[in-house]
PDB file of N, CA, C and O in Angstrom:
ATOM      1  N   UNK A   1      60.336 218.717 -62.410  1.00  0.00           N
ATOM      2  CA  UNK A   1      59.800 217.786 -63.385  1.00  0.00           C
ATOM      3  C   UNK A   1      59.270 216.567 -62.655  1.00  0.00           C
ATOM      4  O   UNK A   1      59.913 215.594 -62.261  1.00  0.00           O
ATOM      5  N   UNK A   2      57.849 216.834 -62.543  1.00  0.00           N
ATOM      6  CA  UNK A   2      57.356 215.703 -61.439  1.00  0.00           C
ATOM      7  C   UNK A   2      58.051 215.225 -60.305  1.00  0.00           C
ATOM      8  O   UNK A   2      58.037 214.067 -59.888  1.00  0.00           O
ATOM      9  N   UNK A   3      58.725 216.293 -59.783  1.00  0.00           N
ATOM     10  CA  UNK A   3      59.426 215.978 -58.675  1.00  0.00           C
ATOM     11  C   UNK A   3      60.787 214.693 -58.549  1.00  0.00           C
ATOM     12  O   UNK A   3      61.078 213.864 -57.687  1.00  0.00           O
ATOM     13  N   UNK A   4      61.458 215.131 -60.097  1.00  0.00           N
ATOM     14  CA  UNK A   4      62.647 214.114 -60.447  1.00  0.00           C
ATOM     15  C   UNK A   4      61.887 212.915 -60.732  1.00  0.00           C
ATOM     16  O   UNK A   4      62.258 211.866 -60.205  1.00  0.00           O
ATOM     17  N   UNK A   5      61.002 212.923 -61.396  1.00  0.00           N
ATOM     18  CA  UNK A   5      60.680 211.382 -61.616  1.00  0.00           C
ATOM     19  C   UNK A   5      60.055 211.017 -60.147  1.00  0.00           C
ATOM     20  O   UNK A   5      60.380 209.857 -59.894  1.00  0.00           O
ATOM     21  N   UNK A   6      59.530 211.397 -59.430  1.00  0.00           N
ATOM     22  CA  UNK A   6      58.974 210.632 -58.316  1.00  0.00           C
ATOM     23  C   UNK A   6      60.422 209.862 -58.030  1.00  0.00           C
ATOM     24  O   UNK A   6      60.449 208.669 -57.728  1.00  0.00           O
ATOM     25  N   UNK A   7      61.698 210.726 -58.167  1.00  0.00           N
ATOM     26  CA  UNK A   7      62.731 209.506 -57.604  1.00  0.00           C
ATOM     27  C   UNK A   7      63.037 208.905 -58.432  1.00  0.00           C
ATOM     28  O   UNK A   7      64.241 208.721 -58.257  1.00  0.00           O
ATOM     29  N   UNK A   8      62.687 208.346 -59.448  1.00  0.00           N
ATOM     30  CA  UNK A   8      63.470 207.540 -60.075  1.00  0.00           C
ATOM     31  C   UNK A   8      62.387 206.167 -60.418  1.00  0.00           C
ATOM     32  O   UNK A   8      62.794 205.069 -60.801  1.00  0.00           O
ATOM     33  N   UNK A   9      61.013 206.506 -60.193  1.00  0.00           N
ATOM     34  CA  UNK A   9      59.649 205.343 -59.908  1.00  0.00           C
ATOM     35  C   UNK A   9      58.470 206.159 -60.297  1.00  0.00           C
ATOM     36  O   UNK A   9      57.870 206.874 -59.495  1.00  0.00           O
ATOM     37  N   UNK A  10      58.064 205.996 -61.914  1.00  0.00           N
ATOM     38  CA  UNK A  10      56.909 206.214 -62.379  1.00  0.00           C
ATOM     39  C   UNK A  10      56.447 205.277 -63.348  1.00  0.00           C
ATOM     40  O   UNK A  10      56.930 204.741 -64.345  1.00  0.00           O
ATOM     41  N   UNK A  11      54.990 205.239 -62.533  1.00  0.00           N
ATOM     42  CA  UNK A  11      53.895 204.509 -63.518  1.00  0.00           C
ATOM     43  C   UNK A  11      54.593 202.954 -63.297  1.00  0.00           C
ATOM     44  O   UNK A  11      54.448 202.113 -64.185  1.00  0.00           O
ATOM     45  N   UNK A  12      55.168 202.716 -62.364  1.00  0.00           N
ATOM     46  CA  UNK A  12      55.561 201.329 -62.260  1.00  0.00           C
ATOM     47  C   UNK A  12      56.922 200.873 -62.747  1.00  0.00           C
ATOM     48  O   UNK A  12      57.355 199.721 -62.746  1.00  0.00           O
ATOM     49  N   UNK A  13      57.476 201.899 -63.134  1.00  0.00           N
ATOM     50  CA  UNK A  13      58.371 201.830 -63.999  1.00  0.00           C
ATOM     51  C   UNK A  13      59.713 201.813 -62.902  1.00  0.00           C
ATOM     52  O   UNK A  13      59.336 202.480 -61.939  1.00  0.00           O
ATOM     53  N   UNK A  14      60.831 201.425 -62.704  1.00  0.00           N
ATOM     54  CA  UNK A  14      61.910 201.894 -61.461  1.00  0.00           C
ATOM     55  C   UNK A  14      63.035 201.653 -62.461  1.00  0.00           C
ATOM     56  O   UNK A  14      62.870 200.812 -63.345  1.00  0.00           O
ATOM     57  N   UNK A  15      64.223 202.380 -62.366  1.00  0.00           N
ATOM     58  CA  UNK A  15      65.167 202.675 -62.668  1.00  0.00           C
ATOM     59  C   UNK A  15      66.669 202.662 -61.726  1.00  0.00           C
ATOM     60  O   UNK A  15      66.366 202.287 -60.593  1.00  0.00           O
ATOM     61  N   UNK A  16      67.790 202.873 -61.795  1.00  0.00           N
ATOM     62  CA  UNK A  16      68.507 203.034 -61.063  1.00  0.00           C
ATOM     63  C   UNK A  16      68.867 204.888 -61.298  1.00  0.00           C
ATOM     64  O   UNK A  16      68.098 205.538 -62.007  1.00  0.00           O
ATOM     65  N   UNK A  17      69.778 205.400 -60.796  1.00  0.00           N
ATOM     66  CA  UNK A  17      70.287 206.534 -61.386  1.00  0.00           C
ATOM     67  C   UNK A  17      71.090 206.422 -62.290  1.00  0.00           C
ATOM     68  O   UNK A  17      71.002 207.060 -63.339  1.00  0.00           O
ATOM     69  N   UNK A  18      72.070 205.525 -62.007  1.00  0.00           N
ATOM     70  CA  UNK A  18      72.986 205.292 -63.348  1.00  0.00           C
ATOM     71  C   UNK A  18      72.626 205.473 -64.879  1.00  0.00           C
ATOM     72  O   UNK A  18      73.082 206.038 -65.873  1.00  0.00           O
ATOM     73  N   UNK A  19      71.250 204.454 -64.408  1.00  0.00           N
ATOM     74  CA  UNK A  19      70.066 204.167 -66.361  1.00  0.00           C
ATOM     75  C   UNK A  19      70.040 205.519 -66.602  1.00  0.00           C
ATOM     76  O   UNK A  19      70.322 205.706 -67.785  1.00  0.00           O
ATOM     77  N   UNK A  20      69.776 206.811 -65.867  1.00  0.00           N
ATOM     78  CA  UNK A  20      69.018 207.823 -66.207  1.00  0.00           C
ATOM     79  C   UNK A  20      70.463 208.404 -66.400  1.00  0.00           C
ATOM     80  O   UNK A  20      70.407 208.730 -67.585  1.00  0.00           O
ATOM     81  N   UNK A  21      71.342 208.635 -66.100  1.00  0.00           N
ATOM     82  CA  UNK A  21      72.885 209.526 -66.151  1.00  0.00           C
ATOM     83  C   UNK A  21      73.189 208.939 -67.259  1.00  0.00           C
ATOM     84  O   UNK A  21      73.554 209.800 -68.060  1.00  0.00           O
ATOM     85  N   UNK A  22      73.229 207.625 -67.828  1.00  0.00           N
ATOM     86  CA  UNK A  22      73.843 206.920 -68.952  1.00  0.00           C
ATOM     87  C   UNK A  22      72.828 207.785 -70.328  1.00  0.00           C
ATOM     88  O   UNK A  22      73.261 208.004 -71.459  1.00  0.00           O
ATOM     89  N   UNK A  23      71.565 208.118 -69.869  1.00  0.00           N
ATOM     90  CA  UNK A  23      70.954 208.619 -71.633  1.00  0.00           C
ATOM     91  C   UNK A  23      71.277 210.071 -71.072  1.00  0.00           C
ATOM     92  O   UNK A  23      70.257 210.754 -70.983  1.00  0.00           O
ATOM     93  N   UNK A  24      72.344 210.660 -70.705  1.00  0.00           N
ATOM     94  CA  UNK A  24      72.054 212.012 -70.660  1.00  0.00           C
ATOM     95  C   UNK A  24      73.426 212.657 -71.457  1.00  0.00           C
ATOM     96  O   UNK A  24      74.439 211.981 -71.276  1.00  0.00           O
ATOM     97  N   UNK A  25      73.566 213.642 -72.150  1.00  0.00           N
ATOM     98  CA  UNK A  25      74.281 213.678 -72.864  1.00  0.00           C
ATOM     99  C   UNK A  25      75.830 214.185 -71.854  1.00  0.00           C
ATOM    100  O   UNK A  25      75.731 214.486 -70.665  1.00  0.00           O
ATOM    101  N   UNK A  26      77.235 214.191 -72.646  1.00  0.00           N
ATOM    102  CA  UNK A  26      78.034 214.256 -71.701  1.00  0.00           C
ATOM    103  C   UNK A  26      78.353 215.750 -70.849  1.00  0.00           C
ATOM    104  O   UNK A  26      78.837 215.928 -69.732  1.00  0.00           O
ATOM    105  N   UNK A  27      77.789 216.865 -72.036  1.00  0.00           N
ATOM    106  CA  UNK A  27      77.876 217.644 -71.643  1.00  0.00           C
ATOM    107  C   UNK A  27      77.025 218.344 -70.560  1.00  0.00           C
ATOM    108  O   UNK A  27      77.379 219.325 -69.906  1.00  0.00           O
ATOM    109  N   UNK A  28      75.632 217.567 -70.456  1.00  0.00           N
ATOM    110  CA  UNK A  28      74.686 217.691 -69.248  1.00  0.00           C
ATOM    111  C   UNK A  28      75.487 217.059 -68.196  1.00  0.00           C
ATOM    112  O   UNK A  28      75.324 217.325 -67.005  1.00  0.00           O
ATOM    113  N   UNK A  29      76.533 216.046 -68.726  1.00  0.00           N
ATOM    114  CA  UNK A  29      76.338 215.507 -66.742  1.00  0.00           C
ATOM    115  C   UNK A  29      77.895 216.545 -66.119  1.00  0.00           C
ATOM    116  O   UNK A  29      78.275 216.741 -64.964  1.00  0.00           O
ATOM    117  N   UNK A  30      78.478 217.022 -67.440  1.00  0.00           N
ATOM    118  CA  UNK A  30      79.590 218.230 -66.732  1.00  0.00           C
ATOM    119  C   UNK A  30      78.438 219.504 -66.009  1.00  0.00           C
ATOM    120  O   UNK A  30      78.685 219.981 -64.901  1.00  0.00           O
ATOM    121  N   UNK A  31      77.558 219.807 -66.585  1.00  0.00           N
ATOM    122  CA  UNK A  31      77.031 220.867 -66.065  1.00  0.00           C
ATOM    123  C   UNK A  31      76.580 220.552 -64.733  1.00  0.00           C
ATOM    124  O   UNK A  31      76.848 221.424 -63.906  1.00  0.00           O
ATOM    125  N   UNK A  32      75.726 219.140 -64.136  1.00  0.00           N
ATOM    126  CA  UNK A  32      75.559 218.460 -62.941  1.00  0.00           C
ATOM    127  C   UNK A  32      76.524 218.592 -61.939  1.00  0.00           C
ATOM    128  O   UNK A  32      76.550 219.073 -60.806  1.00  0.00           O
ATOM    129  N   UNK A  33      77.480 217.902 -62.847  1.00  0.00           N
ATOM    130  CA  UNK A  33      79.203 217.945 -61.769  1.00  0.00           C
ATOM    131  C   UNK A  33      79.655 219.453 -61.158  1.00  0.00           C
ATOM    132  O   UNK A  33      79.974 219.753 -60.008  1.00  0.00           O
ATOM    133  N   UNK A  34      79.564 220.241 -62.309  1.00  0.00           N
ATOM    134  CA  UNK A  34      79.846 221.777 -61.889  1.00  0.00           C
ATOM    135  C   UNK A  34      78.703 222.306 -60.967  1.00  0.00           C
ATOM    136  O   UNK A  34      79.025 223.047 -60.038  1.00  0.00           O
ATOM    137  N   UNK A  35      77.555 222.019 -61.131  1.00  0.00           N
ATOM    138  CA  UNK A  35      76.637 222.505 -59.973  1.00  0.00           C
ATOM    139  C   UNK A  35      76.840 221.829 -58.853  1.00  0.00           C
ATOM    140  O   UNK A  35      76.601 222.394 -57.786  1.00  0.00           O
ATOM    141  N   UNK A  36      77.334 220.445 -58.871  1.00  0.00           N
ATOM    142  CA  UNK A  36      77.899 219.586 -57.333  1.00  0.00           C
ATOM    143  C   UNK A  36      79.305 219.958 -56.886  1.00  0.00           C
ATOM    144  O   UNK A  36      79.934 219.232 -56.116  1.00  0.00           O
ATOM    145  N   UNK A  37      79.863 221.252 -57.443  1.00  0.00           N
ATOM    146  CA  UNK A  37      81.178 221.268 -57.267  1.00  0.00           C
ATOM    147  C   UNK A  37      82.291 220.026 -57.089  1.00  0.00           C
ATOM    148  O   UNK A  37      83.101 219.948 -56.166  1.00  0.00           O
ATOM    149  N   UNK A  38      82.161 219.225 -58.019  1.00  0.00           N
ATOM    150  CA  UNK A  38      82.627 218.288 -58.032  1.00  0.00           C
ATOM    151  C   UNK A  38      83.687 218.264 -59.391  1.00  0.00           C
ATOM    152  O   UNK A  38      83.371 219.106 -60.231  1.00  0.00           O
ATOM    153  N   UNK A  39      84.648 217.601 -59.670  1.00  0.00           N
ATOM    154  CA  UNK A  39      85.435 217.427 -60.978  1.00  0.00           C
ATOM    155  C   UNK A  39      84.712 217.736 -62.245  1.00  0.00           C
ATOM    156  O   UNK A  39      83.536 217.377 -62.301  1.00  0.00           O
ATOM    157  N   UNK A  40      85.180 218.280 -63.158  1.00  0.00           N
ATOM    158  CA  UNK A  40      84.042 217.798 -64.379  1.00  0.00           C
ATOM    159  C   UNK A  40      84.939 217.291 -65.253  1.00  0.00           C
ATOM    160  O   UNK A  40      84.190 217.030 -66.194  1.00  0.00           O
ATOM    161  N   UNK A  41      86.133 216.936 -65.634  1.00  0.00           N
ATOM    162  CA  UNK A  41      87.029 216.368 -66.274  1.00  0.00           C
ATOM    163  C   UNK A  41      86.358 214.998 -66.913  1.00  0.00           C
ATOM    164  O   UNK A  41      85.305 214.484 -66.538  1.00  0.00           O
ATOM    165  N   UNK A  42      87.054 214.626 -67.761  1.00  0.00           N
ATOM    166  CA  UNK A  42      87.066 212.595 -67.907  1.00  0.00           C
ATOM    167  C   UNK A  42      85.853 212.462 -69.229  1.00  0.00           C
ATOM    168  O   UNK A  42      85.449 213.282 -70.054  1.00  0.00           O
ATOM    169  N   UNK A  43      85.556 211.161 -68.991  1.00  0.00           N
ATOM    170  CA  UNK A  43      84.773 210.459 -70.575  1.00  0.00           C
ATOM    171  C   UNK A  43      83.713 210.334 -69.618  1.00  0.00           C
ATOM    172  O   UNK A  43      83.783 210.339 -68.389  1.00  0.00           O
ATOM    173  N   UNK A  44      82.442 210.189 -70.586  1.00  0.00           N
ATOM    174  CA  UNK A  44      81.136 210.313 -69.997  1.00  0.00           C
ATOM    175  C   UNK A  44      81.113 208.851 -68.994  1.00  0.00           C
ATOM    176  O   UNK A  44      80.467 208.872 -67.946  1.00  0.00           O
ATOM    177  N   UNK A  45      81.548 208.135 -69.237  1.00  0.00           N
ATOM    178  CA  UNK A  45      81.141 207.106 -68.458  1.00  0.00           C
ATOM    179  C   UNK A  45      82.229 207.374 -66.751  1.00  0.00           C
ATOM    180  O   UNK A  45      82.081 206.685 -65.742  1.00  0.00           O
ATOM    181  N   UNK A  46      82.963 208.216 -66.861  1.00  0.00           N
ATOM    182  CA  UNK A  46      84.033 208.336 -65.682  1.00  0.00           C
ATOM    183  C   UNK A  46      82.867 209.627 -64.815  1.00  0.00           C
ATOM    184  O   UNK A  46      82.764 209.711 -63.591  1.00  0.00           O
ATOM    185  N   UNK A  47      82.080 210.542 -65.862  1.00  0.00           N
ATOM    186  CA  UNK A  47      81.276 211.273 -64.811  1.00  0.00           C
ATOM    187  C   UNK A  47      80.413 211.177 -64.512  1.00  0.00           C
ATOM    188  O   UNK A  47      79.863 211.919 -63.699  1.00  0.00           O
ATOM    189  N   UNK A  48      79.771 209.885 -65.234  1.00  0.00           N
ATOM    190  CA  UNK A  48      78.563 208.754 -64.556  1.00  0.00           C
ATOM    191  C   UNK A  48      79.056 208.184 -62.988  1.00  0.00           C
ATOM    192  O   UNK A  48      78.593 208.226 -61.848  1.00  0.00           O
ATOM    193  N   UNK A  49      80.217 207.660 -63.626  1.00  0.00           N
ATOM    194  CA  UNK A  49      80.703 207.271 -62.113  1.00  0.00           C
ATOM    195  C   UNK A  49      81.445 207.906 -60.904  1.00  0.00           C
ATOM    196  O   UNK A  49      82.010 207.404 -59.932  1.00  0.00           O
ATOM    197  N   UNK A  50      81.188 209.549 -61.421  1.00  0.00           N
ATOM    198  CA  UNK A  50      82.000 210.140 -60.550  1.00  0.00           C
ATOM    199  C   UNK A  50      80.439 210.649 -59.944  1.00  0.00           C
ATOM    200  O   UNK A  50      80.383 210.967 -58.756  1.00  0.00           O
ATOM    201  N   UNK A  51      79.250 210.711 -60.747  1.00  0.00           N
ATOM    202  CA  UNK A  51      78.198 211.010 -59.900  1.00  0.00           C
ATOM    203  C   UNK A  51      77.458 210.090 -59.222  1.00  0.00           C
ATOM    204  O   UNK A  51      76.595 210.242 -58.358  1.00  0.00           O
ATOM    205  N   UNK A  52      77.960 209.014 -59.780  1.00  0.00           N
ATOM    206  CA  UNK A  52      76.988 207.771 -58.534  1.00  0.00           C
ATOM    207  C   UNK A  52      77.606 207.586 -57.611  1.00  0.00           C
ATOM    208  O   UNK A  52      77.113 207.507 -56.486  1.00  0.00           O
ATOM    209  N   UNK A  53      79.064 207.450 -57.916  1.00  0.00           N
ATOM    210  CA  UNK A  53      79.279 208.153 -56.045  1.00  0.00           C
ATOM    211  C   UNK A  53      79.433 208.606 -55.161  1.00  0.00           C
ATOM    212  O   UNK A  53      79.708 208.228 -54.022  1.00  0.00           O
ATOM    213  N   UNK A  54      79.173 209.973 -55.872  1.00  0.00           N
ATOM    214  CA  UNK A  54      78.769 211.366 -54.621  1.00  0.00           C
ATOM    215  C   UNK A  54      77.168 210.609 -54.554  1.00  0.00           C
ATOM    216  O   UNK A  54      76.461 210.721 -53.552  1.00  0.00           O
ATOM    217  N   UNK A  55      76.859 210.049 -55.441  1.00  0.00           N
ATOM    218  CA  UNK A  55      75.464 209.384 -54.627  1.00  0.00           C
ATOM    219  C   UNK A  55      75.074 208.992 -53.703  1.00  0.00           C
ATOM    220  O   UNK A  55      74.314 209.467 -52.859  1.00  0.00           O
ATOM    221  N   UNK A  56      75.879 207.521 -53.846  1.00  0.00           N
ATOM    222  CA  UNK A  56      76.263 206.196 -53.148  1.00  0.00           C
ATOM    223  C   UNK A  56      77.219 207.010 -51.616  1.00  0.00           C
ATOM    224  O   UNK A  56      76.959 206.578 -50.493  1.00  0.00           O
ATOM    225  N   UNK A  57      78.016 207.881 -51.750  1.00  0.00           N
ATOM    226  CA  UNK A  57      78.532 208.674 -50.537  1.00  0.00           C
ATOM    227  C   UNK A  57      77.933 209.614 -49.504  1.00  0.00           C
ATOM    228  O   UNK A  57      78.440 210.170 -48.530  1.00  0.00           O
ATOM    229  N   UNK A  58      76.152 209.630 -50.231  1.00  0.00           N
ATOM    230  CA  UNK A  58      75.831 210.512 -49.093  1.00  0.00           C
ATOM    231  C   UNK A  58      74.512 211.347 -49.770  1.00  0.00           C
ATOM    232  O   UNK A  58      73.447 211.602 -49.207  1.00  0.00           O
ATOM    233  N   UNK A  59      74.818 211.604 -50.808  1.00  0.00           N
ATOM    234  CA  UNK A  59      74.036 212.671 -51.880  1.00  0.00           C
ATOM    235  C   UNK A  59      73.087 212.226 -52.024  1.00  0.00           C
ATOM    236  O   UNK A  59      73.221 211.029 -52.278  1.00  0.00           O
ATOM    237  N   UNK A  60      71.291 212.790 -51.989  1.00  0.00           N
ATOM    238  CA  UNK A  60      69.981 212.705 -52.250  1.00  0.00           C
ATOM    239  C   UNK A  60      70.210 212.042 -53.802  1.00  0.00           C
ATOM    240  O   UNK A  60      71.312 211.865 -54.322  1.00  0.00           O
ATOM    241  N   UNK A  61      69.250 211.807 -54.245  1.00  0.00           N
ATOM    242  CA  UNK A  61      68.626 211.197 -55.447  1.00  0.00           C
ATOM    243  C   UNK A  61      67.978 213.024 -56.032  1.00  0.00           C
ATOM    244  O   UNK A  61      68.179 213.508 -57.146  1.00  0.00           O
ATOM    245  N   UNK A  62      67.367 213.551 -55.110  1.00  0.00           N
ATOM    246  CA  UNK A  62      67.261 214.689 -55.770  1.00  0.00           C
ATOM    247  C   UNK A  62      68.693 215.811 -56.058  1.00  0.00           C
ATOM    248  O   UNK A  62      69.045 216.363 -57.100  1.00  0.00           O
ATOM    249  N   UNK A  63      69.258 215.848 -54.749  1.00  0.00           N
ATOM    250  CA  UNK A  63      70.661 216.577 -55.573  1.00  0.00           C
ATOM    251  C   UNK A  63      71.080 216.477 -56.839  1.00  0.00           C
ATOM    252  O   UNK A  63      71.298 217.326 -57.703  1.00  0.00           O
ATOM    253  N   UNK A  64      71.188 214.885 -56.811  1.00  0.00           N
ATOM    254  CA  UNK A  64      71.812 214.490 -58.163  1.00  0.00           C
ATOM    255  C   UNK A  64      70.708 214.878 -59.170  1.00  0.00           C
ATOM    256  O   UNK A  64      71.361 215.349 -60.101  1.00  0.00           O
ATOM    257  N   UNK A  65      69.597 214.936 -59.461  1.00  0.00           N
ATOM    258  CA  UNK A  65      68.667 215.435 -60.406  1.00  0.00           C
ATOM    259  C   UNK A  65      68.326 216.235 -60.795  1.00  0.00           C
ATOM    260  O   UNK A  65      67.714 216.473 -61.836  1.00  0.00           O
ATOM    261  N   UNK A  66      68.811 217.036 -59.686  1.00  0.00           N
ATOM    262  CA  UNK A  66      68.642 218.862 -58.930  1.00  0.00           C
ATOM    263  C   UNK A  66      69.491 219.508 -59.991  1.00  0.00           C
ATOM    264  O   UNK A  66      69.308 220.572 -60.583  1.00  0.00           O
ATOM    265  N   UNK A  67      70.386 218.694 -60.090  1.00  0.00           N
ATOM    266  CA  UNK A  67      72.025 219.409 -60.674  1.00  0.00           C
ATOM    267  C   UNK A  67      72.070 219.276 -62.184  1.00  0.00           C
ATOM    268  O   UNK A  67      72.972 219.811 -62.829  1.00  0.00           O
ATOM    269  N   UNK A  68      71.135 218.591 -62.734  1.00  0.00           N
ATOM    270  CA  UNK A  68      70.431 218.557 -63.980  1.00  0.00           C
ATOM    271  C   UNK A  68      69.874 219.767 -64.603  1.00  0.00           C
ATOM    272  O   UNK A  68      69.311 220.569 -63.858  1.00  0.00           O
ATOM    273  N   UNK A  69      69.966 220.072 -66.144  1.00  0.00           N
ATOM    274  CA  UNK A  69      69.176 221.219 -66.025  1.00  0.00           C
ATOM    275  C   UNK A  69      67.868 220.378 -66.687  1.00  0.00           C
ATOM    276  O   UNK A  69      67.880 219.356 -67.373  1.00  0.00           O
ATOM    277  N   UNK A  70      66.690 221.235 -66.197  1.00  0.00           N
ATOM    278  CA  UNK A  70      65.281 220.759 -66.421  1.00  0.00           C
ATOM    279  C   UNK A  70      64.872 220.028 -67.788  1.00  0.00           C
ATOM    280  O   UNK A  70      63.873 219.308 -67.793  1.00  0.00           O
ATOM    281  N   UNK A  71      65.584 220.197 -68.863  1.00  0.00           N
ATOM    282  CA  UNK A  71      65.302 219.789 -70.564  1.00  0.00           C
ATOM    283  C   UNK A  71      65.827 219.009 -70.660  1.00  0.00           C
ATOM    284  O   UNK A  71      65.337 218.116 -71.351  1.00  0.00           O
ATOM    285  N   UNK A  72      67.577 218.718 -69.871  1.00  0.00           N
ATOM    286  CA  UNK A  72      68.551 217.746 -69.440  1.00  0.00           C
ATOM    287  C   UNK A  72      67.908 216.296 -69.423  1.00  0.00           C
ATOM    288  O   UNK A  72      68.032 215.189 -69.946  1.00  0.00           O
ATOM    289  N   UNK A  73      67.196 216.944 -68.560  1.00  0.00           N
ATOM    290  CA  UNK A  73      66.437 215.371 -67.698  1.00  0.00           C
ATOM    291  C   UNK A  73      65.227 215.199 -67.858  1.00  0.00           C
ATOM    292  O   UNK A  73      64.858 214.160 -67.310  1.00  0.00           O
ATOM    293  N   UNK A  74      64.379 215.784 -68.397  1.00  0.00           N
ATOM    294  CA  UNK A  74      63.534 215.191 -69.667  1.00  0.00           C
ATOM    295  C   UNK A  74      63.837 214.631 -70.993  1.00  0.00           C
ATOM    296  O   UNK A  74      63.074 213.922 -71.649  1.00  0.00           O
ATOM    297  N   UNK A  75      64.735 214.919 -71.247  1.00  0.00           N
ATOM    298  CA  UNK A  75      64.904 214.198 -72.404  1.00  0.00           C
ATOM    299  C   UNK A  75      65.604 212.622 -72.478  1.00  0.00           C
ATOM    300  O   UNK A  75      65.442 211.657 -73.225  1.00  0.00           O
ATOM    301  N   UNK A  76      66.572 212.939 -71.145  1.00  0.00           N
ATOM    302  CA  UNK A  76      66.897 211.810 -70.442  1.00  0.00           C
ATOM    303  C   UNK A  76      66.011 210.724 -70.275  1.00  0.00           C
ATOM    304  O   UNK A  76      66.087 209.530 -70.565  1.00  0.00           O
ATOM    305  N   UNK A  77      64.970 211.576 -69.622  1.00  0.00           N
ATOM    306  CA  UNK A  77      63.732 210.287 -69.227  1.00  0.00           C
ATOM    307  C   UNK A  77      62.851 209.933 -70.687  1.00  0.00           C
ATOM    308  O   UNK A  77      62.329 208.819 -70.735  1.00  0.00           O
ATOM    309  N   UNK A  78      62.681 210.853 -71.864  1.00  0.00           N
ATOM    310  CA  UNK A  78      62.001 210.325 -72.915  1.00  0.00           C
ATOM    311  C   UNK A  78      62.669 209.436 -73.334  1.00  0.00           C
ATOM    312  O   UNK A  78      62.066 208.424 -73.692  1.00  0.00           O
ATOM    313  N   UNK A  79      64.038 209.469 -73.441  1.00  0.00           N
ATOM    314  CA  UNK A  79      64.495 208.159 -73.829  1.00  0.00           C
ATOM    315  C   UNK A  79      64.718 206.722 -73.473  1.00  0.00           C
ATOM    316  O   UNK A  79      65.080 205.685 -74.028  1.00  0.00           O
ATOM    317  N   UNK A  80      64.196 207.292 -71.851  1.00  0.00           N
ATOM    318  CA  UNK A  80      63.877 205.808 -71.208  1.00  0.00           C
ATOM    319  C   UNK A  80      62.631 205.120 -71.502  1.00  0.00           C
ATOM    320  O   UNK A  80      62.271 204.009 -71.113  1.00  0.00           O
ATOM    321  N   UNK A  81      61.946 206.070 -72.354  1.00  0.00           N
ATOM    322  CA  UNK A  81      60.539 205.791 -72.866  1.00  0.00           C
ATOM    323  C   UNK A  81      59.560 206.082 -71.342  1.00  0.00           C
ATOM    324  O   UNK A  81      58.540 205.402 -71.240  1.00  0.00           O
ATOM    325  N   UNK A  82      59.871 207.025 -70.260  1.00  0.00           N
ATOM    326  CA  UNK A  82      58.483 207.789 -69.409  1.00  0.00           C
ATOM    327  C   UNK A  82      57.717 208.625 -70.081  1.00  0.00           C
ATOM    328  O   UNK A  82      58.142 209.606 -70.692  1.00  0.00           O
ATOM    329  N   UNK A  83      56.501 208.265 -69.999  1.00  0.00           N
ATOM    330  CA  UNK A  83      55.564 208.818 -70.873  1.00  0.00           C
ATOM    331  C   UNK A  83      55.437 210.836 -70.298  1.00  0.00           C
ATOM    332  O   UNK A  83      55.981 210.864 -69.194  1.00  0.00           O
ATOM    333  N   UNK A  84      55.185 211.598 -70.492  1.00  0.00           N
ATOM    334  CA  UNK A  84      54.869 212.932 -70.625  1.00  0.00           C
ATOM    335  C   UNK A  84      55.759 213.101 -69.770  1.00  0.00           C
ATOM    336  O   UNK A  84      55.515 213.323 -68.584  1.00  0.00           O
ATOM    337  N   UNK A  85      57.049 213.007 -70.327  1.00  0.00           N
ATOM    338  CA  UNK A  85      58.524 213.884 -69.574  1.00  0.00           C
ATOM    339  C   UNK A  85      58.556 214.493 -70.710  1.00  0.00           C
ATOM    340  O   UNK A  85      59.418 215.344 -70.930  1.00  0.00           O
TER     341      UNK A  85
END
């Protein structure tokens, strides 16, 4: 999907990862976690923060986006208001 958002930077627009993990629903970011073999336990905001810092620890910006499924993270980004996600 445009190559994760160009990263996380379209049309001028920049984001953190967090902004984009926070509109994603909770059960997308267990499916993320399970593709990072990582925990999937806890409240959405504990696997926000359990994925920003396998981020912040080492992990691409695409891993983490990677581990998204494709509708996941478009819809994610429509709600950040990016135009043709």
């Amino acid at each position: 999907m445009l190559k994760y958002l160009r990263l996380l930077g379209i049309g001028g627009k920049k984001m953190n990862i967090e902004q984009l993990l926070g509109e994603c629903r909770s059960d997308d970011l267990a499916h993320a976690l399970r593709e990072l073999g990582l925990p999937v336990t806890g409240t959405k905001p504990q696997r926000i923060e359990r994925l920003v810092e396998h981020h912040t620890g080492g992990a691409s910006t695409s891993d983490i986006l990677g581990a998204l499924k494709s509708d996941d993270l478009r819809r994610a980004a429509k709600a950040l208001g990016f135009e043709g996600a």
